[in-house]
MDAnalysis code that builds the backbone (N, CA, C; Angstrom):
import MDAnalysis as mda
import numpy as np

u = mda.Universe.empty(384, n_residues=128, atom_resindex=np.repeat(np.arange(128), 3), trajectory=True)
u.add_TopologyAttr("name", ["N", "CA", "C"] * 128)
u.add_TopologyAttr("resid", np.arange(1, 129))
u.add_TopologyAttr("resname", ["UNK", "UNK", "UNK", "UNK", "UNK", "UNK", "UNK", "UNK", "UNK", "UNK", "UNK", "UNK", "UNK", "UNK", "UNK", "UNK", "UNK", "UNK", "UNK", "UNK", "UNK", "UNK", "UNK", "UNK", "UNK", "UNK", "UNK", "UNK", "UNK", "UNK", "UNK", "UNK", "UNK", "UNK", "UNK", "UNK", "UNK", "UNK", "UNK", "UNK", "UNK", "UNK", "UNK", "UNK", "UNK", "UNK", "UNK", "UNK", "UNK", "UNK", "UNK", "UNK", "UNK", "UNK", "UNK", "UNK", "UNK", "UNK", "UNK", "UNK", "UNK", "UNK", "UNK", "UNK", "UNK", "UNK", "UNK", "UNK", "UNK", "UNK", "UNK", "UNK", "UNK", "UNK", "UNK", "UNK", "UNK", "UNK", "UNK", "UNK", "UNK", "UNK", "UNK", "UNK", "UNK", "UNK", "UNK", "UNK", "UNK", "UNK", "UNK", "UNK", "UNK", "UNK", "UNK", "UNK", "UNK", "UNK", "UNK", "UNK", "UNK", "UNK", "UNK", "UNK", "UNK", "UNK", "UNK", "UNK", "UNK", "UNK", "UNK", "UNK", "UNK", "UNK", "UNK", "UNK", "UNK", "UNK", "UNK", "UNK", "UNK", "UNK", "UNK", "UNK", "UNK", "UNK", "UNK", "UNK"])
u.atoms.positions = np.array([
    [111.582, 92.460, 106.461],
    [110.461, 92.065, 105.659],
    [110.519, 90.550, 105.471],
    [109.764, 89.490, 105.830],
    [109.164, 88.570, 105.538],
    [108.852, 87.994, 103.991],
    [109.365, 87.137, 103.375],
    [108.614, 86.592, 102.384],
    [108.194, 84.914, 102.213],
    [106.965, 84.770, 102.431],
    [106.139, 83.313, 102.659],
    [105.515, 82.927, 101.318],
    [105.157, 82.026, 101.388],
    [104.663, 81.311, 100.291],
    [103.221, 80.119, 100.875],
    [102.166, 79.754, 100.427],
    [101.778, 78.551, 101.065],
    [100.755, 77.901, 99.337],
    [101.193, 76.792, 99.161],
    [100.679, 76.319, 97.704],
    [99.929, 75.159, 97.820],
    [99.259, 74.917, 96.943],
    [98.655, 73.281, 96.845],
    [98.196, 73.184, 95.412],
    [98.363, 71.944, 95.103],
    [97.821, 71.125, 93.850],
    [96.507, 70.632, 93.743],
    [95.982, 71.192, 92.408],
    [94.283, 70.687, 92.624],
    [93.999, 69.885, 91.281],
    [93.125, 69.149, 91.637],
    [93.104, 68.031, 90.372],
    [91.730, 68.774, 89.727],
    [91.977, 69.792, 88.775],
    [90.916, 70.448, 88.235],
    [91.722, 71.148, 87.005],
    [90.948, 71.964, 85.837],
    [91.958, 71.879, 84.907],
    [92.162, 73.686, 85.468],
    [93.272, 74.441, 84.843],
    [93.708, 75.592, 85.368],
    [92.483, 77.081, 85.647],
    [91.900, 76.385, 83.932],
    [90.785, 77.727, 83.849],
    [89.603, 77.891, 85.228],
    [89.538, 76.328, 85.566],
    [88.487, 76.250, 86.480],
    [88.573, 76.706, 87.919],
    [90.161, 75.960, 88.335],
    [90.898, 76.909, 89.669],
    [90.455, 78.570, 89.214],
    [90.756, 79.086, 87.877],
    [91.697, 80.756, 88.087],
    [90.349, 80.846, 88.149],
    [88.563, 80.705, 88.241],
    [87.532, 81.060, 87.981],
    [87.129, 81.142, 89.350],
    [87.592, 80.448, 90.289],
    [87.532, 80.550, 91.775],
    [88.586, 81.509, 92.101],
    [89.817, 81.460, 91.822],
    [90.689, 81.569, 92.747],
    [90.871, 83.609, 92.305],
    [90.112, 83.558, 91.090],
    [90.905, 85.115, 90.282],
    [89.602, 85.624, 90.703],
    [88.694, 85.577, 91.409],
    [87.518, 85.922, 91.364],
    [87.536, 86.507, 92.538],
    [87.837, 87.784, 92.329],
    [88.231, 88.623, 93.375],
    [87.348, 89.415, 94.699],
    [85.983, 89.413, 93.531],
    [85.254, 89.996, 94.636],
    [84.656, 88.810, 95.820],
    [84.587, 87.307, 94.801],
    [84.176, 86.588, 95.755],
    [84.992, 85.734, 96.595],
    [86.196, 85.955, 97.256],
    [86.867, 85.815, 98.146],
    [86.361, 85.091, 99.092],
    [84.982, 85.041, 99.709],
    [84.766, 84.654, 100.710],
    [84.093, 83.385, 100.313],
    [83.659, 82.902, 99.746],
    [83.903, 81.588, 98.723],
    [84.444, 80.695, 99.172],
    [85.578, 81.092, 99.227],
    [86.517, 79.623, 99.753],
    [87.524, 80.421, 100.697],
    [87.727, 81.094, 101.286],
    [88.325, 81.426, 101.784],
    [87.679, 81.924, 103.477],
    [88.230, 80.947, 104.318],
    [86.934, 80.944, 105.848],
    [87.308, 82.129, 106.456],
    [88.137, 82.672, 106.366],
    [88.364, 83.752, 107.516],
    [87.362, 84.870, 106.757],
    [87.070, 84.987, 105.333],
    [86.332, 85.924, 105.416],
    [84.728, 85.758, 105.571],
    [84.334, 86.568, 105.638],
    [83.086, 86.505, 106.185],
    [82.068, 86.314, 104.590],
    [82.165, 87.849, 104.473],
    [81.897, 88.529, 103.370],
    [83.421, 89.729, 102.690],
    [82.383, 89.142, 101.136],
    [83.486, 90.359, 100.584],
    [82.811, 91.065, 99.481],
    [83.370, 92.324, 99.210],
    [82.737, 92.577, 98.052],
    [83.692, 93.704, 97.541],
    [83.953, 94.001, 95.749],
    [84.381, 94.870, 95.335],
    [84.118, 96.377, 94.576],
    [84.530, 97.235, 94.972],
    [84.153, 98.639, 94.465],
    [85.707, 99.102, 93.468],
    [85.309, 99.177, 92.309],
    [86.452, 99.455, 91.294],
    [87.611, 98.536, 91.836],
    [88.417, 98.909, 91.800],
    [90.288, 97.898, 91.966],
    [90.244, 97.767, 93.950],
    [88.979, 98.242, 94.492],
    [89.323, 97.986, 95.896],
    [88.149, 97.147, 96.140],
    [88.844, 96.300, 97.258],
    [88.063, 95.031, 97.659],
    [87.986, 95.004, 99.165],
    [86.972, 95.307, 99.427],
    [85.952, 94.951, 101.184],
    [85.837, 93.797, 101.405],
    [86.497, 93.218, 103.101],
    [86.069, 92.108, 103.482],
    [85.944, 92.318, 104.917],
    [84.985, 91.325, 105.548],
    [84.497, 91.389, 106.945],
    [85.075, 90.329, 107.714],
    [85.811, 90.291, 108.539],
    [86.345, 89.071, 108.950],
    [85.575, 88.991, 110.886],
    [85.861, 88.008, 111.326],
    [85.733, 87.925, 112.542],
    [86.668, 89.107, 113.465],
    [87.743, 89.324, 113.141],
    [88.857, 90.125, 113.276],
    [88.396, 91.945, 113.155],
    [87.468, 92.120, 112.265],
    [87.462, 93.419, 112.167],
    [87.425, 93.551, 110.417],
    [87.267, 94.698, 109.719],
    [86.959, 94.824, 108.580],
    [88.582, 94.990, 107.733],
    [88.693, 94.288, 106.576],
    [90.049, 94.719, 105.799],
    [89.723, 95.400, 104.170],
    [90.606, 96.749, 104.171],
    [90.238, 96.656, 102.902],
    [91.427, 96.910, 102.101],
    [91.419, 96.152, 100.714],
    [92.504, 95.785, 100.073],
    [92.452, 96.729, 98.590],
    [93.545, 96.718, 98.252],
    [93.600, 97.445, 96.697],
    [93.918, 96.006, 95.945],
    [93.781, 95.811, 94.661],
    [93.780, 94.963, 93.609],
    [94.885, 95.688, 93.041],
    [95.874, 95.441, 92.663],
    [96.853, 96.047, 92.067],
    [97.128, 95.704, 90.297],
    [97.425, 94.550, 90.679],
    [97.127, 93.669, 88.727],
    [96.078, 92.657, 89.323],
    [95.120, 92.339, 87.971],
    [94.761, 91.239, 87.564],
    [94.479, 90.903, 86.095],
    [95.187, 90.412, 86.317],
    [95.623, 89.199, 85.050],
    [94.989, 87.767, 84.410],
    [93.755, 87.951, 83.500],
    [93.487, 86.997, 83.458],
    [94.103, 85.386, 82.687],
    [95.130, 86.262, 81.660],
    [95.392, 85.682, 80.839],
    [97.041, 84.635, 81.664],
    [97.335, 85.528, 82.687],
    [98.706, 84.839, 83.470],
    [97.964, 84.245, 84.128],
    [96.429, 84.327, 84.635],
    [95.966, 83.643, 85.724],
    [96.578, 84.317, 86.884],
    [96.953, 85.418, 87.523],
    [97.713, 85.950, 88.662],
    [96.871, 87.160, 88.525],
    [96.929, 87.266, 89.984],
    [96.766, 88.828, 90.882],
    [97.531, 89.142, 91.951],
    [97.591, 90.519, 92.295],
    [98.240, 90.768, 93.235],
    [97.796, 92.092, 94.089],
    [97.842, 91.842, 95.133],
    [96.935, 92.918, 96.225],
    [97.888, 93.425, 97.347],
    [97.255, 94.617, 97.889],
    [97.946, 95.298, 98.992],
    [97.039, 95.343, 99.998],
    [97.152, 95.353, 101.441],
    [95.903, 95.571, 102.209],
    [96.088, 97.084, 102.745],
    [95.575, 97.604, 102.406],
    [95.373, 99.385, 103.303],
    [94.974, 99.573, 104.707],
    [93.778, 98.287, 104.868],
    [93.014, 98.823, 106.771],
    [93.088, 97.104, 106.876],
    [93.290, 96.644, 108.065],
    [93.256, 95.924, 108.644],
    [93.107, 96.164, 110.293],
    [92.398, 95.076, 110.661],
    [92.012, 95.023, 111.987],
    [93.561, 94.685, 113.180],
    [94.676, 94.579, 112.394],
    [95.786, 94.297, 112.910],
    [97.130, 95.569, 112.429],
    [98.068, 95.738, 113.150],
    [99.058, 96.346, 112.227],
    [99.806, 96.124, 111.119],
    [99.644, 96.635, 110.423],
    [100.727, 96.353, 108.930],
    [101.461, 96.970, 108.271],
    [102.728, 97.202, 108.474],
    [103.272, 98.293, 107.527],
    [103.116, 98.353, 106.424],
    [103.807, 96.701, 105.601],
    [103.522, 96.515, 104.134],
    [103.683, 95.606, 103.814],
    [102.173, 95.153, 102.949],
    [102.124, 93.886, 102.460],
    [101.941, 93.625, 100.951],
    [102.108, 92.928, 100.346],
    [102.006, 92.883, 98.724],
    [101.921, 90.971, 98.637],
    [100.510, 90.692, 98.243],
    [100.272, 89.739, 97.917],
    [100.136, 89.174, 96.388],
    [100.410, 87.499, 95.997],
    [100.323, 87.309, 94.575],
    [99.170, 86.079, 95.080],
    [98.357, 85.714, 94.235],
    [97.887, 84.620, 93.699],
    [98.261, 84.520, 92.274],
    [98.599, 82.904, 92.220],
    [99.042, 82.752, 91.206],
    [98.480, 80.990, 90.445],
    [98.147, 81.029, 89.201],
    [97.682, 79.495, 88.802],
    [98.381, 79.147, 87.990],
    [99.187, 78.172, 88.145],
    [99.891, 77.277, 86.707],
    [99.219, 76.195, 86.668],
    [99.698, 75.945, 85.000],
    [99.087, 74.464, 84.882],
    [99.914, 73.379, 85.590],
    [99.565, 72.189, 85.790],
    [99.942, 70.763, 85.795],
    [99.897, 69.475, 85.214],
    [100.624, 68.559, 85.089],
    [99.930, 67.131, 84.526],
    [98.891, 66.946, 84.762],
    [98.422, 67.376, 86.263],
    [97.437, 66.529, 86.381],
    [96.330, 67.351, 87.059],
    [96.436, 68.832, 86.627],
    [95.395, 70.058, 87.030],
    [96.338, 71.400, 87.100],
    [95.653, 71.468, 88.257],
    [96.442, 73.095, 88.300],
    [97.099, 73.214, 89.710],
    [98.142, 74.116, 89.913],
    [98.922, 74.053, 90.848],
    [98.572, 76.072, 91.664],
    [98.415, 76.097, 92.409],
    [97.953, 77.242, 93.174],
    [99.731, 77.818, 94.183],
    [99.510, 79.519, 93.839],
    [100.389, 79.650, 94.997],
    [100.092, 81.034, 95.331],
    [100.111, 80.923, 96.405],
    [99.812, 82.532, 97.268],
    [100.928, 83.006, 98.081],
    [101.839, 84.048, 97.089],
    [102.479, 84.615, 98.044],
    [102.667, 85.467, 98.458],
    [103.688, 86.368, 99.754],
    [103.543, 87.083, 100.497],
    [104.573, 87.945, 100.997],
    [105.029, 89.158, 100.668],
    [106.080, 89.768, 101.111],
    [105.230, 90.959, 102.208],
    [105.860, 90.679, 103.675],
    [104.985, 91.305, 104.691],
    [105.934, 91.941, 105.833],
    [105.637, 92.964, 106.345],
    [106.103, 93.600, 107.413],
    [105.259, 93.773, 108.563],
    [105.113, 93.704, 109.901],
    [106.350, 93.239, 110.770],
    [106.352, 91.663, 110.253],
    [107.778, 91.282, 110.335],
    [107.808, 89.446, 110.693],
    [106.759, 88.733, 111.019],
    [106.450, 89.196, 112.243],
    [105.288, 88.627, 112.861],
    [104.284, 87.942, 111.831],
    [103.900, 88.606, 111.372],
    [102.303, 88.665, 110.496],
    [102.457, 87.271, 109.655],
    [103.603, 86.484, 109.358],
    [103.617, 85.575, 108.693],
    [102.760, 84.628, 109.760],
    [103.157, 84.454, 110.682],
    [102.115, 83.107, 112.146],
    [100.826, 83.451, 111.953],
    [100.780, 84.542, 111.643],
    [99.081, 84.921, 111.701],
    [98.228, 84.951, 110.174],
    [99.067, 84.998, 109.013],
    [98.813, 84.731, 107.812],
    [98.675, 83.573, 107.158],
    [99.704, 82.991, 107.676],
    [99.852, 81.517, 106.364],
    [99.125, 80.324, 107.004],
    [98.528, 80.368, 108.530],
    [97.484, 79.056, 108.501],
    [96.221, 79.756, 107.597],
    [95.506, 81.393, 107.734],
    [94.804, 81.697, 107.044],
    [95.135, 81.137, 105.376],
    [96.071, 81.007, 104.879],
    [96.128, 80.842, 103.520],
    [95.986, 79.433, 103.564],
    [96.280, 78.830, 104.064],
    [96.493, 77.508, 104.249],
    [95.116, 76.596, 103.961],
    [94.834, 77.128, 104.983],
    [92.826, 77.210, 105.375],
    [92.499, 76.804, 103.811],
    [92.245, 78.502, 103.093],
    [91.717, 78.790, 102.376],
    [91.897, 77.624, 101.112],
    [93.355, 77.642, 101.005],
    [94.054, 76.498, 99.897],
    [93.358, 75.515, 99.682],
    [93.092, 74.655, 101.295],
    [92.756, 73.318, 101.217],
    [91.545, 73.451, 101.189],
    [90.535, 74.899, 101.446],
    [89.197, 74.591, 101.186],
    [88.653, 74.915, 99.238],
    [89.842, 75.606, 99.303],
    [89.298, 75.411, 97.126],
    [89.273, 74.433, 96.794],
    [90.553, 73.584, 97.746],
    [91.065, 72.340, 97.099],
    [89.436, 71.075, 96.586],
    [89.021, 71.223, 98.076],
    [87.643, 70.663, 98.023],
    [86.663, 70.623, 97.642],
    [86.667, 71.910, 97.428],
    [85.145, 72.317, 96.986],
    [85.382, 72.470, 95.015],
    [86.846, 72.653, 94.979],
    [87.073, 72.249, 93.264],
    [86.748, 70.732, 92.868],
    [87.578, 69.793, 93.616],
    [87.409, 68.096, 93.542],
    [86.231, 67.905, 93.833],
    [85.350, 68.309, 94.458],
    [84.311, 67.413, 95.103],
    [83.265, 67.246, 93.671],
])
């Protein structure tokens, strides 16, 4: 099992990141690989170029600012994955981290530029 991490610092204050970032159904927001997304009770639909994924919501937490998800169908193999988003504060905004405990190995090369992506596009579209 694999465990990754990919984070970035945003010059915005925390509540405003967790309003993007905890905002579960709208995922596709800032995040490019998805297409569309949308949520039905604690499970969350997304359409990717890849094929359709659908995820369970496991916690969300507004008050930690954290969630954490499992993916059930993916367009790829997965034994088991368990994801966190997570928002702390900072001096000077809020600090973002998405992490990742995943099976096979593999899936980390194919995950963390996706997170990566996504990171630096909140990053932007929070600052701008």
């Amino acid at each position: 099992m694999a465990v990754f991490a990919e984070s970035i610092d945003i010059a915005a204050s925390p509540d405003d990141v967790w309003a993007v970032a905890g905002d579960v159904q709208n995922i596709s927001g800032w995040l490019p690989f998805i297409g569309e997304s949308r949520t039905e009770g604690d499970y969350r639909h997304c359409e990717t170029e890849a094929g359709p994924l659908r995820e369970r919501i496991l916690v969300h937490d507004d008050e930690a600012r954290r969630y954490e998800y499992t993916i059930l169908e993916a367009p790829m193999e997965i034994e088991f994955i368990h994801a966190t988003v997570q928002v702390t504060p900072t001096a000077d905004g809020a600090h973002v981290e998405w992490s990742t405990l995943v099976t096979p190995d593999e899936l980390v090369d194919a995950f963390s530029p996706i997170y990566r992506a996504g990171l630096e596009n909140m990053k932007r579209q929070l600052e701008s």
